[in-house]
N, C-alpha and C positions, 0 to 999 in steps of 0.2 A: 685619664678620666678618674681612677682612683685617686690622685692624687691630690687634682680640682675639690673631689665632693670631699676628703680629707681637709682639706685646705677651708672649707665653705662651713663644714662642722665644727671646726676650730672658732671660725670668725662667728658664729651663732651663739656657742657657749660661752668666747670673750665676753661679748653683748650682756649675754644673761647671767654670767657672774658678776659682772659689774655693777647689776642692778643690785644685785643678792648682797655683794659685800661692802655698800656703803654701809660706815658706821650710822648708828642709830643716834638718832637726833634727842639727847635727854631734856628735857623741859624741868623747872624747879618754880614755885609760885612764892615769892616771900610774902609775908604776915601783911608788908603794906601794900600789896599787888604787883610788885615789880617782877615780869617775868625774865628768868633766867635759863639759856637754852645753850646748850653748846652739842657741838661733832664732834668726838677727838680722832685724832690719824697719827702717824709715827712721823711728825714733818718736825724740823728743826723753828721755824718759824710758828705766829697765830696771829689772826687778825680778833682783834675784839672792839664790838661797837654797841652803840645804843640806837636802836628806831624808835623813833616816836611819834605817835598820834599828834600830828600838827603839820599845818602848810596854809596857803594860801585860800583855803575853803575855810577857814576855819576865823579868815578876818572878814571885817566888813570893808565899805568903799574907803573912809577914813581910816581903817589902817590897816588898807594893804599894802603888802612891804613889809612889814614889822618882822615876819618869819624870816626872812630874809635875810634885812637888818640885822637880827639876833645870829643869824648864822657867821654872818661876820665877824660881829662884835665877841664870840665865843674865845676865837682863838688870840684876842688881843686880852688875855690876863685876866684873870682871877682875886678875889679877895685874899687868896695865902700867897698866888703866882701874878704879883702887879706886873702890870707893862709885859713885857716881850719874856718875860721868864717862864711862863709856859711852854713858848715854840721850843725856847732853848732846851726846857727838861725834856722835852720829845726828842729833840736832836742828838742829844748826848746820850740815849739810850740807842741810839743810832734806826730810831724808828720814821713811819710815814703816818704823818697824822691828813685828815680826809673828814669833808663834809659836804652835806646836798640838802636843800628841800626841794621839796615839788609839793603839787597841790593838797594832796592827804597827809604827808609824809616828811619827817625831818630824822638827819642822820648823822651823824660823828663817830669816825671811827679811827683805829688807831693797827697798823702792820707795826710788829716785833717783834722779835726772839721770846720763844715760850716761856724762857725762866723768868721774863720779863712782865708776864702777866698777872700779878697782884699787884703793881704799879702801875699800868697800864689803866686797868679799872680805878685806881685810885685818881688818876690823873681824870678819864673820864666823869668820875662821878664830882672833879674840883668845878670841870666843865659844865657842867648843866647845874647844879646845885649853889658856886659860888662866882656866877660870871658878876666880873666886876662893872660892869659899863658905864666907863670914866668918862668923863664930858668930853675931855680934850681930844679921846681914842674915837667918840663916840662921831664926832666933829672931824676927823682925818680920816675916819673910813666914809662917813658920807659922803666925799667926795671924790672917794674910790669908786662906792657904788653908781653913782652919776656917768663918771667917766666910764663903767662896766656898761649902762644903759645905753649909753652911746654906740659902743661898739654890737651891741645885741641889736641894734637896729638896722648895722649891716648885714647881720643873718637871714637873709630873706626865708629860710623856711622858719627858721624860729617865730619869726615875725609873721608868718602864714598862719603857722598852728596855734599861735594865741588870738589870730580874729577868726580862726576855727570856734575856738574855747568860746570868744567871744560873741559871735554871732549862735551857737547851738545853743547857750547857757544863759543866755540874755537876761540881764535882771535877776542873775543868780552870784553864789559867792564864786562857783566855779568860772564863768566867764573872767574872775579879777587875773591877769599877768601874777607870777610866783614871784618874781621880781619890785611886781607895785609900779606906781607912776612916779613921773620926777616929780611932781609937787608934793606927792605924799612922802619921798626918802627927805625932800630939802624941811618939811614940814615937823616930821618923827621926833618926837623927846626921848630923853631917856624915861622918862615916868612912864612912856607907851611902848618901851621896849621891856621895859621893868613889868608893865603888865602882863603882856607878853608872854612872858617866864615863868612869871608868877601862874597864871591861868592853865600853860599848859604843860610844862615840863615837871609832871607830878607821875608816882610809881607807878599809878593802876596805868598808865598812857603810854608806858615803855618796856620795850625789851633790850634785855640787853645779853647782845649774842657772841658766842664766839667759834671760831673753827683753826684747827691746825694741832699743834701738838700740847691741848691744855687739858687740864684734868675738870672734869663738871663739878668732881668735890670742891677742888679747890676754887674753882670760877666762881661758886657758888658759897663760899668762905668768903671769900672776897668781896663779894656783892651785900652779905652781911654787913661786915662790916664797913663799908663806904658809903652805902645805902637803904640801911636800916631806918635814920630819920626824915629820911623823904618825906613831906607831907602828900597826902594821900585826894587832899583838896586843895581847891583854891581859897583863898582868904574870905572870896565872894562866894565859894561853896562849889558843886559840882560842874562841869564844864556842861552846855545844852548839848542837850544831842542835833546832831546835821540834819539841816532842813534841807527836802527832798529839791533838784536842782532838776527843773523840768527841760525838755531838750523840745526845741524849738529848729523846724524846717525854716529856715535862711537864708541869707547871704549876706555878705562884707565883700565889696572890692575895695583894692585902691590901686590904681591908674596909674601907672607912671612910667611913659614913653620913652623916658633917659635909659632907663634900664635895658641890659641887652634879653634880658631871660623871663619867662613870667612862672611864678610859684602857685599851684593848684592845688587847693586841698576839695575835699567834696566827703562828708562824711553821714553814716545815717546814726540813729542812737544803739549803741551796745547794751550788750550786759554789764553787772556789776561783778567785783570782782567772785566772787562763789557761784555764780552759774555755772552749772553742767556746760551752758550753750558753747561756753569759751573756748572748748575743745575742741569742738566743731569749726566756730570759728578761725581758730587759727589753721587747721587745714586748709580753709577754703582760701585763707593770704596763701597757704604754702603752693597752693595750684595755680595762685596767679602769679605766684614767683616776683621778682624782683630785677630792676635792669640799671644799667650803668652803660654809657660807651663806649668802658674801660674795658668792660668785661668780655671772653671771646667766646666763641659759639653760635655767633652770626644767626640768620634764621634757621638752624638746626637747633637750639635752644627749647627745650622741654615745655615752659610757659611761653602761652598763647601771645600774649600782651606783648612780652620780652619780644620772641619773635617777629612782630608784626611791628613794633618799634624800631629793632635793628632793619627790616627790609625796608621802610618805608621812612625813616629816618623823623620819624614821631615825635620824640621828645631825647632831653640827654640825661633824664634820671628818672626809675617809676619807683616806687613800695608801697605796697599797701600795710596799714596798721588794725591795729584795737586793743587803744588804749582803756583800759578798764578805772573805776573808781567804787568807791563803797555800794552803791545805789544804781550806778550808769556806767555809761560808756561811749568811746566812738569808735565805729569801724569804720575803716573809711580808705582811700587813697592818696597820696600825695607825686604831684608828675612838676617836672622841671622841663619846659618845650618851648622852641622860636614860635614867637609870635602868630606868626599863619600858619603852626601847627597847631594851635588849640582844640579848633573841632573836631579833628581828626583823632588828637590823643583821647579828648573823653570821650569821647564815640566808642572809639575801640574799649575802653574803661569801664564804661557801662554796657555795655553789649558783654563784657564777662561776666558782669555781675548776673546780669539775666542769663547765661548764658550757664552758672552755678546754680541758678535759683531752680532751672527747669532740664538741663540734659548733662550735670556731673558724670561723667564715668567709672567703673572701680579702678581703673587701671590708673587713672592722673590723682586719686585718695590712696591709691597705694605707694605708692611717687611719695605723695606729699607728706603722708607718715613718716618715711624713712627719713625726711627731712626734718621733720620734728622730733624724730629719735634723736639724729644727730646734734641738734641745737641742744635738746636735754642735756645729754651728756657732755656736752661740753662747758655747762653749770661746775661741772665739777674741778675744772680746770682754776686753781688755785686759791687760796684759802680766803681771799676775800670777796670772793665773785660767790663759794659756801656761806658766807659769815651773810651778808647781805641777802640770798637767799632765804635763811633761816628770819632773821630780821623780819623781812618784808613778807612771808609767811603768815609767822606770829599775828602779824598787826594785820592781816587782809584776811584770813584763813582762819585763825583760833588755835593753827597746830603748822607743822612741818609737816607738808605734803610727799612722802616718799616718791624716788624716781620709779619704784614699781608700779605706785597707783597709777601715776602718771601715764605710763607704758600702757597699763592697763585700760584706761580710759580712752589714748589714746588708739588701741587697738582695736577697742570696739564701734569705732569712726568707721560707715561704710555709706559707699556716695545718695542715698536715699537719706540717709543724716544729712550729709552736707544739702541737699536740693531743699529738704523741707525747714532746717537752721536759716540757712539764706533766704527763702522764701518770709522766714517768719519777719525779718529784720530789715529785708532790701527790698522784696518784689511790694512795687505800687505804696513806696513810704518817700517822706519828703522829707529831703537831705539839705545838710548845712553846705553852703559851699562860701573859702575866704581864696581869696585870689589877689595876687600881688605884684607890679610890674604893668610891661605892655600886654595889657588883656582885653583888648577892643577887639578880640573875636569870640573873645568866651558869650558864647548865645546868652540870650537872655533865659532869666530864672523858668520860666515856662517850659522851656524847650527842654532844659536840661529835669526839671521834675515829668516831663511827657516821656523820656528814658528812660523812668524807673520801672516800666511794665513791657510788656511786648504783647501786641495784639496780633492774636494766633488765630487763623481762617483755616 
């Protein structure tokens, strides 16, 4: 018995030193707004990258895609690095260069050896400051991106979660695919990539972050000097600020009987991303847990949902999400089930949600804490899962959120939080739903907004 509580006091102080001794996240603001943030830790390696305020919200119908576009055209050469001489200067420093957008958010970053990072930055700043976008590259990658199009249309959930987007955001910039339509990449000039670039890869719009073994003086030397003359505007002057994207109770099907699986999404409107509520929320995913058939624990399995999927053989993948944006958000579900399980899996799906809304426990928020302990900290597992962290902070937050606050926040979650958070956002509100495949059982739109409440006698 000594030994256990021995053993159990060791595992609580790991925990809470761990929070204690992550390096302090320094922040640095240069002259023309470009913020500069780094971690350092005693690691042979650093990741260093740029996020920046840009994505698919930020185009209109005619040029969606362009973020996209641009993200391509990035790593095909430069005005000092023509043609393919960029990848190669990445390669020969024996680095991993890496990029993304999504709807808010565009990113370019660079894995290297530490001594490596005043180059690194320089390399970055050739990237966004002198992309060259050569007609002929500009013309060989559109039909890269086509052929990418194509095969994104295999992804049934990808393809779910954008007539999500689609159907909740209707008439917004947020409903546009991050990808764009084929007529808009075969349509795209370069003068609408060039605008592009021009409009939004300016300093006050970027962070530029690093973590592993790099100095903040010198990351911040270096950002001096490579990006000092950043202009601070666009040619056309300040970019508008984002017009509010109203979220719309819905649906999108599409039918299609060939398919062997049908893809469910059903979402109501979240928060943005700086809500308190967030915290809350993602307890109330961690209690409905998540499923797979892969996974083992049979109907002894902790989540309710999980459970009653494995016994009753419901669907063959569940997760719930909430994905957050400046303004909004979706919380929401997503389920993978044969055909003549439809009803049965949202039945069981929405019966949780009510089910969170009105009789949470503290015993399944204490569960699901320690599950979100764990996800936190495992943020911390390698220097560019840090580096991206700090990034996507910066540009959502205003600062690096420490894993103490977090912890903090987290802790003060108790299931009268979760009943009255849920209540605020799911009980008796009207959900987007995009469904994709053989879905001739998902009931009609009525039936499934009559679930969002329980009438209690």
């Amino acid at each position: 018995a000594a030994l256990l509580t021995l053993t159990r006091k060791r595992g609580a102080a790991t925990y809470a030193q761990t929070l204690q001794n992550i390096p302090e996240t320094q922040v640095t603001t240069l002259e023309n707004g470009l913020r500069v943030a780094s971690e350092e830790s005693n690691q042979p390696t650093c990741t260093v990258g740029l996020w920046i305020e840009a994505g698919s919200r930020y185009e209109d119908a005619k040029t969606n895609g362009a973020g996209f576009f641009v993200e391509h055209m990035a790593f095909k050469g430069t005005k000092k690095r023509p043609g393919s001489a960029f990848e190669k200067e990445v390669e020969s420093l024996g680095a991993h260069l890496n990029g993304y957008t999504s709807r808010e958010q565009t990113a370019f970053y660079i894995k290297a050896l530490s001594k490596d990072m005043p180059k690194v930055v320089e390399l970055l700043s050739d990237l966004v400051q002198n992309c060259a976008l050569e007609d002929s590259q500009i013309e060989k990658e559109r039909g890269v991106i086509l052929q990418e199009l194509k095969e994104m249309d295999s992804n049934l959930a990808d393809v779910t979660f954008d007539y999500l987007h689609a159907t909740a955001y209707q008439g917004t910039a947020l409903a546009h695919t991050v990808e764009g339509t084929t007529e808009n990449i075969k349509r795209l000039t370069r003068a609408d990539l060039a605008s592009y670039v021009d409009t939004h890869f300016k300093a006050p719009r970027m962070v530029l972050a690093a973590a592993g073994g790099v100095s903040h003086r010198e990351l911040v030397d270096a950002a001096k000097q490579h990006f000092t003359g950043m202009p601070i505007t666009s040619k056309e002057g300040s970019v508008p600020a984002l017009t509010r994207c109203r979220f719309t109770g819905s649906e999108i099907r599409a039918r299609d009987d060939a398919l062997p699986l049908a893809h469910i999404a059903l979402a109501v409107e979240g928060p943005g991303w700086a809500d308190p509520d967030n915290v809350v929320l993602n307890v109330a995913n961690a209690i409905i847990g998540r499923y797979d058939r892969t996974f083992g624990g049979g109907k002894n399995q902790s989540s309710r949902v999980a459970a009653l999927a494995m016994e009753h053989n419901l669907c063959h993948s569940f997760e719930p999400f909430n994905t957050s944006y400046s303004d909004t958000g979706l919380f929401g579900f997503h389920f993978v089930s044969d055909p003549l399980s439809i009803d049965d899996m949202m039945f069981c799906a929405q019966g949780e949600w009510m089910r969170l809304c009105t009789s949470t426990t503290e015993s399944e928020v204490t569960r699901a804490k320690n599950y979100l302990r764990n996800a936190m900290v495992a943020q911390l597992d390698g220097t560019t899962r840090v580096c991206e962290n700090i990034g996507s902070h910066l540009l959502h937050y205003g600062r690096r959120i420490p894993l103490e606050e977090w912890d903090a926040r987290i802790s003060a979650v108790d299931a009268r939080m979760v009943r009255d958070v849920c209540s605020k956002y799911i009980y008796d509100k009207c959900p987007a739903v995009a469904a994709v495949g053989p879905i001739e059982q998902l009931l009609d739109y009525n039936r499934i907004r009559s679930a969002m409440y329980w009438v209690r006698l």
